[in-house]
ROTOR-99132 format. One line per 4 residues: number of its first residue (from 0); for each residue x, y, z of N, C-alpha, C, O. Coordinates in steps of 0.001 Angstrom, whole numbers. Layout:
N
NUM = X Y Z X Y Z X Y Z X Y Z; ...
//
This chain:
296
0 = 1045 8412 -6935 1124 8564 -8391 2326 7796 -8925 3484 7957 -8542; 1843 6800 -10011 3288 6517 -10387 4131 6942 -12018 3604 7665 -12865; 4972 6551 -12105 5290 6901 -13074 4962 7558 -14516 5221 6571 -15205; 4613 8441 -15338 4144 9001 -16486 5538 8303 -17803 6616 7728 -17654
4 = 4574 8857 -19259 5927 8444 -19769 6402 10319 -19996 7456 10612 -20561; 5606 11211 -19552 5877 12712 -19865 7333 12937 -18518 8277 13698 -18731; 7217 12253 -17447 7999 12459 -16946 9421 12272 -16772 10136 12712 -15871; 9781 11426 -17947 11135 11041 -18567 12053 12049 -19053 13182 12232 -18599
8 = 11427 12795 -20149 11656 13902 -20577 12138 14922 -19515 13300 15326 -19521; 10962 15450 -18340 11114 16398 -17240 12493 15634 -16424 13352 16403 -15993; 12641 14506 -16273 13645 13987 -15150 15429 14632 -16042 16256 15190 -15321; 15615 14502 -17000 16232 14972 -18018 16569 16116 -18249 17664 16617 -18504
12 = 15159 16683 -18107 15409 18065 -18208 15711 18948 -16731 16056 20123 -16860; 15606 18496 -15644 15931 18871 -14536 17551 18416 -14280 18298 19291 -13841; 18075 17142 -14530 19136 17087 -14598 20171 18204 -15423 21081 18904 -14979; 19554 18033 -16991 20680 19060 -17613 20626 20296 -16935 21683 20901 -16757
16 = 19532 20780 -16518 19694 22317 -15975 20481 21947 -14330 20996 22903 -13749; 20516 20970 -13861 22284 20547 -12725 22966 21072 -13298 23200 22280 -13331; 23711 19646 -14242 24861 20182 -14487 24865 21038 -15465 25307 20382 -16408; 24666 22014 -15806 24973 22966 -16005 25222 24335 -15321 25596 25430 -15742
20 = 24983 24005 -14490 25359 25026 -13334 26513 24696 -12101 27182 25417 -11361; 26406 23509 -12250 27614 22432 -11340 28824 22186 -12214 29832 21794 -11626; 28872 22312 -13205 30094 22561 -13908 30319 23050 -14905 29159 23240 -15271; 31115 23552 -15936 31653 23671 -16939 32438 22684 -17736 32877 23102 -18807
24 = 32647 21676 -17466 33227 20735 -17950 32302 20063 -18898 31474 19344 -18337; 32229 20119 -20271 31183 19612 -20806 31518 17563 -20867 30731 16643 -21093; 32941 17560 -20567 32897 15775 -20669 32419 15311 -19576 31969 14165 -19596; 32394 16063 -18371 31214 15872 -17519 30026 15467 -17442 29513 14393 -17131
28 = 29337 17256 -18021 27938 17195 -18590 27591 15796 -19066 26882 14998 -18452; 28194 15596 -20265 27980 14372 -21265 27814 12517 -19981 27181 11465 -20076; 28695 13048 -19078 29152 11642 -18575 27348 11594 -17837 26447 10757 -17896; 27491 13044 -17134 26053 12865 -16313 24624 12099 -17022 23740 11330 -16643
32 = 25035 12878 -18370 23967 12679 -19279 23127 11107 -19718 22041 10537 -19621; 24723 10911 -20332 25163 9737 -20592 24560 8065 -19225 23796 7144 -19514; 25135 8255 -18156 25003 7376 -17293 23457 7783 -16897 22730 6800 -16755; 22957 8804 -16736 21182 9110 -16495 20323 7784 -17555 19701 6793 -17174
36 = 20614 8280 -18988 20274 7629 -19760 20072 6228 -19580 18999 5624 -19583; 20916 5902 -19464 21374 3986 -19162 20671 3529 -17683 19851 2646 -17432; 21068 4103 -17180 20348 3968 -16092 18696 4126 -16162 18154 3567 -15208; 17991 4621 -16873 16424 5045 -17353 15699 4094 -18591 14533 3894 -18930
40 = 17178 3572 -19124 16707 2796 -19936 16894 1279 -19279 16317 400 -19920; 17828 717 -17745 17465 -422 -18054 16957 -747 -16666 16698 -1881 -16264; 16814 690 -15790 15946 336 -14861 14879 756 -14686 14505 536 -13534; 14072 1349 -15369 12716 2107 -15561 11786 698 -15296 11912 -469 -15664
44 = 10575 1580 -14287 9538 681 -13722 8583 1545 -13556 8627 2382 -12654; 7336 1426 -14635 6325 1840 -14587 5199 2370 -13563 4304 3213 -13612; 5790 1267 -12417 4785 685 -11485 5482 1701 -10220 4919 1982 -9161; 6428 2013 -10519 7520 3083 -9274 6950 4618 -9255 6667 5109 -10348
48 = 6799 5268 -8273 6637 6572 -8201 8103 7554 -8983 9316 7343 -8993; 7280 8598 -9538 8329 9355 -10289 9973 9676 -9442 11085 9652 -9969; 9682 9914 -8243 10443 10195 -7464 11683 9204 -7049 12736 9833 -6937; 11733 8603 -6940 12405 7229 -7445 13508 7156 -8316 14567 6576 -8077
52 = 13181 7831 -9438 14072 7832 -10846 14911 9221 -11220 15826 9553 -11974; 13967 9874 -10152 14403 11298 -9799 15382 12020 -8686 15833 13130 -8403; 15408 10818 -8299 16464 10734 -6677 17566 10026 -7351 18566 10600 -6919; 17970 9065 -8201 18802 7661 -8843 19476 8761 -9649 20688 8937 -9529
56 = 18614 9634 -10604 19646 10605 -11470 20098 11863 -10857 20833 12544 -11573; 19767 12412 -9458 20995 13469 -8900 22051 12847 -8082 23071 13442 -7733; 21693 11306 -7714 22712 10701 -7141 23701 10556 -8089 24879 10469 -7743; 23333 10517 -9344 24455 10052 -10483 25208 11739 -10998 26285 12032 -11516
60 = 24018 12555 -10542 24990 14121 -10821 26108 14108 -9604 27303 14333 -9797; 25589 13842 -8469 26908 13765 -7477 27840 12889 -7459 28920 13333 -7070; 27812 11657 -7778 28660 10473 -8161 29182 11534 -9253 30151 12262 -9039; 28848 11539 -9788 30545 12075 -11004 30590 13460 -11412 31102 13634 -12518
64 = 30145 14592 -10743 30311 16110 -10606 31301 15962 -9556 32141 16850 -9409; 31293 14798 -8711 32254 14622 -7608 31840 15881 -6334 32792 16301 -5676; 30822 16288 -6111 30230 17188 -5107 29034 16490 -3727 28137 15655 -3841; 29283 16885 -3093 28922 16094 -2153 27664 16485 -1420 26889 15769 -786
68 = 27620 18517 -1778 26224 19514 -1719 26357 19911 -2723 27247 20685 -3076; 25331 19375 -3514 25264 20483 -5075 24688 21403 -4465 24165 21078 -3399; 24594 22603 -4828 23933 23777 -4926 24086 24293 -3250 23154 25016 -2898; 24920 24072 -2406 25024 24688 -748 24959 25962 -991 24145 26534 -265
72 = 25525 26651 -1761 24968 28420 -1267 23647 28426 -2002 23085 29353 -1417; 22954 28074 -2732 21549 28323 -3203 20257 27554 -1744 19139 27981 -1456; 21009 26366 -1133 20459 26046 158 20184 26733 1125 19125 26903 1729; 21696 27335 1329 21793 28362 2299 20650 29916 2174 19993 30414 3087
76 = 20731 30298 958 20071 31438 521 18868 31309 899 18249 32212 1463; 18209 29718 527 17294 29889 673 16374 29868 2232 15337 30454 2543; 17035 29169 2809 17092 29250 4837 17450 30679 4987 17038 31172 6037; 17956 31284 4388 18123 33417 4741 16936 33177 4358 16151 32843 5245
80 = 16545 33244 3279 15276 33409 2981 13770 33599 3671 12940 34495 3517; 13749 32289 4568 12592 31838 5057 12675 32240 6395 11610 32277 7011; 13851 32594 7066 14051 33297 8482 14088 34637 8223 14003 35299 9257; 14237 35648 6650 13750 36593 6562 12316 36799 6841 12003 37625 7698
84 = 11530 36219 6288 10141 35986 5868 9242 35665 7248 8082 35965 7531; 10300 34909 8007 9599 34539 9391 9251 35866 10254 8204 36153 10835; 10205 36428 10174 10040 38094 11173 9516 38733 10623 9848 39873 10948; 8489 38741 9563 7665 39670 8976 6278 39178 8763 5310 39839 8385
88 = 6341 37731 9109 4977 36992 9252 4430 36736 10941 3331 36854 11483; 5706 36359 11397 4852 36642 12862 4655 37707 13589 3857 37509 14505; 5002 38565 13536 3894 39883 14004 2303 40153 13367 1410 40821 13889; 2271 39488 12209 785 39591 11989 -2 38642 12574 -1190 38907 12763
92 = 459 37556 12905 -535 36441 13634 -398 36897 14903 -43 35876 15491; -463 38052 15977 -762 38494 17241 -1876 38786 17230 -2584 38444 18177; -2526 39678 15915 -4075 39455 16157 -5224 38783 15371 -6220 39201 14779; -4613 37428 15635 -5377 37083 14053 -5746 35576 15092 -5060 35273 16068
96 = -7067 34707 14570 -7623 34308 15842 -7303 32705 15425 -7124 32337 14264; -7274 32013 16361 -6690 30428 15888 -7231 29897 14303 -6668 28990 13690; -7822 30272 14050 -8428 29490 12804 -7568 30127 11480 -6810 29668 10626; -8110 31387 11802 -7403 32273 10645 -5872 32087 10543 -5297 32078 9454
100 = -5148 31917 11900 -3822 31692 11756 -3474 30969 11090 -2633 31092 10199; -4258 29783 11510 -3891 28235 10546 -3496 28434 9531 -2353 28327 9086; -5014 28944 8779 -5064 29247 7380 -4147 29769 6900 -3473 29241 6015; -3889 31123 7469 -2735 31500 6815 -1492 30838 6912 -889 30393 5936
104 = -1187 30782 7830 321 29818 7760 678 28331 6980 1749 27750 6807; -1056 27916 6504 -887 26808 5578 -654 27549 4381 159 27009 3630; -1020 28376 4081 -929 29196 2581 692 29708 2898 1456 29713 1933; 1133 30069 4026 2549 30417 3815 2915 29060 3750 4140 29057 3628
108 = 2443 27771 3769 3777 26965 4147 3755 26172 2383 4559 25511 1726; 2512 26645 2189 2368 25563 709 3033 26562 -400 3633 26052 -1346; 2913 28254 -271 3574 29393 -1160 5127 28666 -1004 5647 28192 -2014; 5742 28616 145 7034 28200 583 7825 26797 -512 8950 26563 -955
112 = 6786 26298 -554 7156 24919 -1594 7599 25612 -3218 8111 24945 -4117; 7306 26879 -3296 8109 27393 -4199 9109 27535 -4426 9431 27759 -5592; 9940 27476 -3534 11147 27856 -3204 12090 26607 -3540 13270 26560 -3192; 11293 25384 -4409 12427 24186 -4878 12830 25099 -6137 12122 25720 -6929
116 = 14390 24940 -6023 15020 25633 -6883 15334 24468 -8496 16182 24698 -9358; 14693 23679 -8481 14829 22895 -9664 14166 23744 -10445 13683 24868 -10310; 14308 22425 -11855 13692 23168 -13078 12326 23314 -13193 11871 24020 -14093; 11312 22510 -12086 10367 22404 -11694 9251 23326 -10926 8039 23345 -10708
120 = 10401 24054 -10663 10201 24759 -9572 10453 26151 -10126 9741 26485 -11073; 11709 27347 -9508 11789 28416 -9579 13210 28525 -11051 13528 29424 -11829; 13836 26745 -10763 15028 26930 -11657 16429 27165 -10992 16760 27899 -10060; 17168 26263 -11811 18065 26543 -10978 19344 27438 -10695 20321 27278 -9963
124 = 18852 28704 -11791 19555 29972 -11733 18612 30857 -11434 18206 31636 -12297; 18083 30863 -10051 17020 31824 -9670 17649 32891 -9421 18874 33012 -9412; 16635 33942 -9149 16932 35309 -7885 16182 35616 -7026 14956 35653 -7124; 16850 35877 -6061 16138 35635 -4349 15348 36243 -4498 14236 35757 -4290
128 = 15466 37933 -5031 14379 39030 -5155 12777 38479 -5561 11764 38463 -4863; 13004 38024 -7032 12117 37662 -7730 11220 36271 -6944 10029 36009 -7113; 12199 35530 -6074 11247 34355 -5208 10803 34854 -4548 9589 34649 -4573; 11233 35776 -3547 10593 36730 -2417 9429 37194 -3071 8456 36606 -2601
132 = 9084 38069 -4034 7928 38386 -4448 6713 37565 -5134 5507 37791 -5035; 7369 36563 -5849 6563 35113 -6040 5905 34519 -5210 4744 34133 -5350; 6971 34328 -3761 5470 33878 -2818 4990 34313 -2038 4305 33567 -1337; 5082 36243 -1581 4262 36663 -1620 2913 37054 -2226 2031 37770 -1751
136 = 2976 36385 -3430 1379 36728 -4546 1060 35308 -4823 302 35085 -5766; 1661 34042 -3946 1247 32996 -3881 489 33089 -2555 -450 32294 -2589; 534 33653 -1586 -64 33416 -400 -1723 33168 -638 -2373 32188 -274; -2064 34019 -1154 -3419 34294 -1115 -4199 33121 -2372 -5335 33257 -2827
140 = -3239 32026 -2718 -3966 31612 -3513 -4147 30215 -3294 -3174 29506 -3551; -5232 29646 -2856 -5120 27887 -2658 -6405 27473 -3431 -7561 27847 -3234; -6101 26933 -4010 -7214 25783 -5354 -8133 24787 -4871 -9301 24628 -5225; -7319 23980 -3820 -7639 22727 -3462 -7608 23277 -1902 -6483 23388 -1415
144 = -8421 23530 -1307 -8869 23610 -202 -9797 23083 1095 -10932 23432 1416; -8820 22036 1768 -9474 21287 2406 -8758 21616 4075 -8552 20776 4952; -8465 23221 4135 -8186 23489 5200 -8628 23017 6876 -7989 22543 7815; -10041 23421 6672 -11164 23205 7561 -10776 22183 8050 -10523 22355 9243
148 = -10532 20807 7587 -10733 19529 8102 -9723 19375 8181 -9502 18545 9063; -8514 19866 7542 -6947 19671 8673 -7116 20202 9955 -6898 19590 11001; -7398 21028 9881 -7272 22000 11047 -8145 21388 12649 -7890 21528 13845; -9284 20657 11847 -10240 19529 12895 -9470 18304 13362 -9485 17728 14450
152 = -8732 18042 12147 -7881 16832 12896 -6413 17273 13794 -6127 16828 14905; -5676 18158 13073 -4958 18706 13700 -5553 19135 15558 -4939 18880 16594; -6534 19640 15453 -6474 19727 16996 -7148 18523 17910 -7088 18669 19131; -7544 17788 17580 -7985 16395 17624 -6730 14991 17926 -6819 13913 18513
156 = -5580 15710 17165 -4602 14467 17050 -3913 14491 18622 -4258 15288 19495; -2816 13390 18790 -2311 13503 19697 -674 13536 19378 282 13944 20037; -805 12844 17906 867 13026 17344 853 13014 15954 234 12142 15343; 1669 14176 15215 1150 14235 14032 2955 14492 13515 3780 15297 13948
160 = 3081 13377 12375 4336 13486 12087 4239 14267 10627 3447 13921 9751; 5228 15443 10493 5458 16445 9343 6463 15777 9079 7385 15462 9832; 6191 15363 7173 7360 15022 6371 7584 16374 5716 6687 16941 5091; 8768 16863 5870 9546 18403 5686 10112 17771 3652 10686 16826 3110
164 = 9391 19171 3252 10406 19087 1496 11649 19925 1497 12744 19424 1752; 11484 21285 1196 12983 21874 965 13435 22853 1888 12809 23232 2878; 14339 23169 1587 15074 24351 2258 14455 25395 2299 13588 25568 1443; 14635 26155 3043 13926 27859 3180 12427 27521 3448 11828 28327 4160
168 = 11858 26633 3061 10299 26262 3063 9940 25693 4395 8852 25643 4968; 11231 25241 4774 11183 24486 6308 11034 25577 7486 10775 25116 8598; 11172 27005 7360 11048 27711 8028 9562 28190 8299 9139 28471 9421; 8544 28270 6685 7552 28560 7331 7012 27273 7608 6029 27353 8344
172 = 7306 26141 7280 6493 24647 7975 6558 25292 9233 5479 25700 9663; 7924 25550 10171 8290 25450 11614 7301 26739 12258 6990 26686 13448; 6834 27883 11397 5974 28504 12183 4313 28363 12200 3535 29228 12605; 3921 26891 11588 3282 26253 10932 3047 25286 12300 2164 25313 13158
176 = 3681 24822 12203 4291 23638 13578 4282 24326 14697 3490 23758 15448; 4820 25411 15301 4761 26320 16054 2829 26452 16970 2298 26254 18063; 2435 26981 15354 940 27575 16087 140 26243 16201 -866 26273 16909; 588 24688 15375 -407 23646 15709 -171 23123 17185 -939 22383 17799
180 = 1191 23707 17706 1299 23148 18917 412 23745 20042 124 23177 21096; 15 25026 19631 -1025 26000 20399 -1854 25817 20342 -2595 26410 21126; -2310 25071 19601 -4105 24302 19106 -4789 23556 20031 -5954 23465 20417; -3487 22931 20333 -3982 21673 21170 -2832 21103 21649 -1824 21765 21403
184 = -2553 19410 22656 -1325 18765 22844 -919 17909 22110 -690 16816 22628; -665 18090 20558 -165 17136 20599 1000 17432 19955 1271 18525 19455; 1849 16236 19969 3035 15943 19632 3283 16062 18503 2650 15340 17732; 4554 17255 17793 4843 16837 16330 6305 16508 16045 7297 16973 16607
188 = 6239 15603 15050 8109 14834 15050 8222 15431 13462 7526 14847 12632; 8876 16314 13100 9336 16342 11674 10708 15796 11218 11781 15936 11804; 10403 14977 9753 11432 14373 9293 11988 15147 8119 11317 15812 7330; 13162 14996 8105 13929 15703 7259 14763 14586 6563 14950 13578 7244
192 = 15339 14615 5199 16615 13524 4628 17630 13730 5572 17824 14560 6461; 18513 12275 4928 19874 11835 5672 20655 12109 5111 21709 11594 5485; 20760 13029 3904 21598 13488 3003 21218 14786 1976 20061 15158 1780; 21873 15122 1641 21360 16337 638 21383 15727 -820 22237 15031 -1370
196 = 20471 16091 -1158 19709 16360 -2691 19210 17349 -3257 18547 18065 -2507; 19299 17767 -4650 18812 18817 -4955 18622 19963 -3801 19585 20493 -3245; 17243 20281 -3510 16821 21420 -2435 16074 20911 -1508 15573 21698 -704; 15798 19422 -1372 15351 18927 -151 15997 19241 1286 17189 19518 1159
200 = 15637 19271 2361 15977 19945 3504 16334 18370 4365 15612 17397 4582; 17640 18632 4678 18327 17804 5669 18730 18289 7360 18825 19432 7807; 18938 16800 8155 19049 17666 9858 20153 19159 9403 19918 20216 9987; 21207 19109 8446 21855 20336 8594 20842 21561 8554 20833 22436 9419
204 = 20102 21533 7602 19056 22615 7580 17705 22877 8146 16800 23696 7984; 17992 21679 8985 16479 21665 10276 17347 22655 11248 16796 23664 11688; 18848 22332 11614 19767 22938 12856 19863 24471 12384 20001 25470 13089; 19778 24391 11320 20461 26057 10581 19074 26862 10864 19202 27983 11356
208 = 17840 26416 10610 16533 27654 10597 16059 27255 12168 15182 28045 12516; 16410 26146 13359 16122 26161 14264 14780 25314 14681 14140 25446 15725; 14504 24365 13544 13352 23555 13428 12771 23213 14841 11643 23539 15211; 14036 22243 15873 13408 21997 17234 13452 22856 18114 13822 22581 19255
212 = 13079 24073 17739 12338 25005 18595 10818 24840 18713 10092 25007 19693; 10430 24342 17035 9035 24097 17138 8787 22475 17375 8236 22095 18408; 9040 21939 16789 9223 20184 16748 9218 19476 18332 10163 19817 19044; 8516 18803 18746 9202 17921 19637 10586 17220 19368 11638 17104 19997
216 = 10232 16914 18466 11532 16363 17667 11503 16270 16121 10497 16194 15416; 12866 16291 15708 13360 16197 14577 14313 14568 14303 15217 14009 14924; 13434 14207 12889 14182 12685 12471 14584 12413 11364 14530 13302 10515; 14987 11424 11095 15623 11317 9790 14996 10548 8945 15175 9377 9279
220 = 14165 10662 7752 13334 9585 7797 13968 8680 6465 13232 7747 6143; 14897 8788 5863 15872 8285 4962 17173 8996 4399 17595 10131 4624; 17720 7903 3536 19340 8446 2957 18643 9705 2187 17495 10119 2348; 19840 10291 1143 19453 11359 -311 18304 11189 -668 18228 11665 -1801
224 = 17100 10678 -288 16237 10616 -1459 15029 11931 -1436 14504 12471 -462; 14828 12203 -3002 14263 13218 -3219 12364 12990 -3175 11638 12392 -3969; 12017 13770 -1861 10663 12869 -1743 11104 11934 -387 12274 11550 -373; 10421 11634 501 10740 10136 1568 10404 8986 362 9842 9341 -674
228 = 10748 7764 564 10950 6732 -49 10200 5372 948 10693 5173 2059; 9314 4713 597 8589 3860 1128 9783 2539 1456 9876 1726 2376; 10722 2837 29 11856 1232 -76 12777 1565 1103 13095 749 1968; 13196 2913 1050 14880 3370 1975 14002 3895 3331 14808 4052 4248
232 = 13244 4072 3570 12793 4573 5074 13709 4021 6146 14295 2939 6128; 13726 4893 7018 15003 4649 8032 13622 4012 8862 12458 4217 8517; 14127 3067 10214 13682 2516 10649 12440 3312 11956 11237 3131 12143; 13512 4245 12664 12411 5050 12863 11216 5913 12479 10301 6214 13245
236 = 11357 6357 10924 10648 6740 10725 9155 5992 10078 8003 6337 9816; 9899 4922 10028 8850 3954 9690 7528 3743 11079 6302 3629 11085; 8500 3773 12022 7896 3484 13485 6935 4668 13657 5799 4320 13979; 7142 6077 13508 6462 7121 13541 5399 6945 11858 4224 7188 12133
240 = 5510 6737 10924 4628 6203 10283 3205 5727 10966 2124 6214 10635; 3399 4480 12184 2467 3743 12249 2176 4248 13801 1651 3357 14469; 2325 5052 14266 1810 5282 15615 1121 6867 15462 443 7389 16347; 1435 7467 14210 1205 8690 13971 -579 8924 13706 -1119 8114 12952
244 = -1369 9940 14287 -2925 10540 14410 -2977 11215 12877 -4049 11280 12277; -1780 11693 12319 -2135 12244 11392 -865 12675 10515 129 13153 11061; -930 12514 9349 856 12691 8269 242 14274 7875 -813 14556 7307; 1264 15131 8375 1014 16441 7474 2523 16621 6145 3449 17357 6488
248 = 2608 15927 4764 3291 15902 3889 3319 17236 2786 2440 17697 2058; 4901 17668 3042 4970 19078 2010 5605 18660 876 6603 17953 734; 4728 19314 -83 5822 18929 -1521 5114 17902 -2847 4406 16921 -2620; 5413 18289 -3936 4344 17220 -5008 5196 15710 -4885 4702 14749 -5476
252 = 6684 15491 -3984 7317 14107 -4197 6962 13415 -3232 6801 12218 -3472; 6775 13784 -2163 5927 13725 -1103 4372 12918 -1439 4146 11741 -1158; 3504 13759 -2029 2670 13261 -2778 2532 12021 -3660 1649 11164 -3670; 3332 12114 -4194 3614 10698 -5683 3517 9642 -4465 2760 8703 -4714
256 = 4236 9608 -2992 4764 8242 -2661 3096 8158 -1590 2274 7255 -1748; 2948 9177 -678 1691 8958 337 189 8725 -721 -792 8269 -134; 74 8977 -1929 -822 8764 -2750 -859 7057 -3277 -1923 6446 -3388; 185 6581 -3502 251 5374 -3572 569 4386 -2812 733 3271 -3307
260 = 711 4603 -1500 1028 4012 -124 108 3948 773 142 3115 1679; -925 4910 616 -1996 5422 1577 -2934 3902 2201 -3360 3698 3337; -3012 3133 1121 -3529 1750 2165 -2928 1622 2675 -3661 1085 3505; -1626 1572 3303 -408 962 4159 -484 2133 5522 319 2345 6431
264 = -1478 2595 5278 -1711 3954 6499 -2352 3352 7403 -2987 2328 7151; -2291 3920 8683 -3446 3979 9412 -4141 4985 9983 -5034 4907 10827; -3623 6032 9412 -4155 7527 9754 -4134 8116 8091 -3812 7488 7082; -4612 9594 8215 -4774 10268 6834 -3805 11198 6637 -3335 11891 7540
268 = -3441 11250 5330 -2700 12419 5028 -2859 13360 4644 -3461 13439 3573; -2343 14734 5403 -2605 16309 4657 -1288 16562 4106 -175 16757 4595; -1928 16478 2523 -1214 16871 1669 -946 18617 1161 -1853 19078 468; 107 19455 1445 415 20691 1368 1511 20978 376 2714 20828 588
272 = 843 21491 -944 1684 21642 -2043 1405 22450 -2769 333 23050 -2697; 2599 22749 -3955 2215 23673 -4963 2561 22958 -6188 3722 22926 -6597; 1663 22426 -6742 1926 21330 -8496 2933 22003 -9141 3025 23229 -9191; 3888 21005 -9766 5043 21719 -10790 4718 20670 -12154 5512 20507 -13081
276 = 3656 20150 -12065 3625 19920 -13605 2359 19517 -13894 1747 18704 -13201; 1854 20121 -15042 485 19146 -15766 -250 18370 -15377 -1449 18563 -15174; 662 16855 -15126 -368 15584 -14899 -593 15636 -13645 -1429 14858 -13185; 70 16531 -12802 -235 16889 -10915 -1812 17420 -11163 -2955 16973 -11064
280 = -1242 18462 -11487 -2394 19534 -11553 -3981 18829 -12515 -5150 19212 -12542; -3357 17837 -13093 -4867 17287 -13839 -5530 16027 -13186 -6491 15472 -13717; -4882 15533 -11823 -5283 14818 -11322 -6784 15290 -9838 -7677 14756 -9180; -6121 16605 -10072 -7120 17950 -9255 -8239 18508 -10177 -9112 19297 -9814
284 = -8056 17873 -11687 -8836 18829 -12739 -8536 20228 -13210 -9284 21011 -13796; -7268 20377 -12827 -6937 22086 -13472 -5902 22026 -14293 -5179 21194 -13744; -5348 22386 -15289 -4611 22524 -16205 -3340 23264 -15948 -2389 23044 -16698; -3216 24146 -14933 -1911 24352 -14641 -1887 24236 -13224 -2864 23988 -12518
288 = -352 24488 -12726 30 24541 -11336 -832 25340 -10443 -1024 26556 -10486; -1340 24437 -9597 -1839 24993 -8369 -1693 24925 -6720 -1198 23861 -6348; -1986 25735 -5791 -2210 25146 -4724 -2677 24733 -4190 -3844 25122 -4135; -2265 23516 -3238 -3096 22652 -2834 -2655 22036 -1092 -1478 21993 -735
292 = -3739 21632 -229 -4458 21681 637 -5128 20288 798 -6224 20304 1359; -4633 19066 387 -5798 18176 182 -5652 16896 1359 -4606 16626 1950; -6967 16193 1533 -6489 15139 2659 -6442 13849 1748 -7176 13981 769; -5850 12765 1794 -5980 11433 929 -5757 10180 2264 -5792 8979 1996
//
């Protein structure tokens, strides 16, 4: 997906709700504001995935908030979070039979994508309470359901690389990852950023919830950027790109880039998300945020 002009506005509006929570300094605020702007006005490219312009303006909240983890205890919270959630989800998959597991653990892993604490998302003055119960009454709900035929390729593949979205969400991917390794042999490499952004999940927060317990391995598949990035891809992950049976991608930024890259594939992508805006959700035909399950 590339660029909207509705999404100018949203990139804006996810920023001010940053800094405003990253500082009090309103000549700050203004500077963030200020340099977003300029930057949107003289590098905007139609033809670029949203994500792109959306990664360029929290780099510019950290360039001059002068912070290096915005939001680390809301990161952290949210990895409590998802290792809470883990010990109360795997005791129910002891009797629940390979298929059904799947299922469910794709519905936990796409509910989990709730847990981006942007403005997009839950916001970025959430409460844990209120997320905890949010995606529990997300579990049971997927729109776009093309389970079945992940689940065929999944045990079919021989190496299937997971591009990981945020924090706390990476925990149920990993028990996600966990039961595909029981399916069958094959190999899964999940990539995580080379830096922190917003609530995207980096190696610090693959090490913190214990990711290569499930993972064959864990990689890096670029710098800060929000979403993997087709331009900044680190070199290995490019390499796992093209040797990979099958991309399992979490997250709608995720989406924007494997939706418009997908000729450059040689395998298919399962896309596992929960829409945070309109033109997502109307590209599925539904009018608001949904979940989704889809292969492209």
């Amino acid at each position: 997906m590339i660029l909207e002009i509705d999404c100018i506005p949203c990139i804006l509006d996810d920023v001010r709700g940053a800094v405003e929570l990253l500082t009090d300094d309103e000549k700050v605020k203004f500077k963030v504001m200020k340099q977003c702007l300029e930057f949107l006005s003289d590098g905007i490219d139609q033809r670029k995935e949203p994500s792109k312009y959306i990664t360029e303006a929290h780099r510019i909240v950290k360039k001059v908030c002068g912070i290096e983890i915005p939001f680390a205890q809301k990161r952290r919270m949210c990895n409590q979070l998802g290792l809470d959630l883990e010990k109360k989800i795997e005791p129910i998959l002891e009797s629940t039979d390979k298929y059904e597991a799947f299922s469910l653990l794709v519905r936990w892993s796409i509910a989990g994508n709730s847990l981006d604490f942007r403005t997009v998302g839950t916001g970025y003055d959430f409460d844990i309470d209120s997320i905890h119960k949010e995606l529990i009454s997300l579990v049971d709900s997927l729109d776009i359901d093309q389970t079945e035929q992940i689940y065929d390729m999944v045990r079919s593949a021989d190496t299937i690389l997971f591009v990981h979205d945020n924090v706390g969400e990476i925990v149920l991917d990993k028990l996600l990852i966990r039961h595909i390794k029981r399916l069958g042999d094959a190999k899964v490499i999940s990539a995580v950023r080379g830096g922190p952004i917003t609530s995207d999940a980096t190696m610090d927060d693959a090490e913190q919830v214990r990711l290569s317990e499930a993972s064959d391995s864990v990689i890096i598949a670029g710098p800060d950027t929000l979403g993997i990035s087709f331009d900044e891809m680190s070199e290995e992950f490019a390499d796992r790109l093209a040797d990979s049976d099958l991309i399992i991608a979490k997250g709608q930024a995720n989406y924007y880039v494997f939706s418009e890259h997908k000729d450059q594939l040689e395998c298919r992508v399962a896309c596992l998300f929960r829409t945070k805006c309109r033109l997502v959700s109307g590209l599925f035909n539904h009018p608001t945020n949904i979940n989704i399950a889809s292969l492209i």
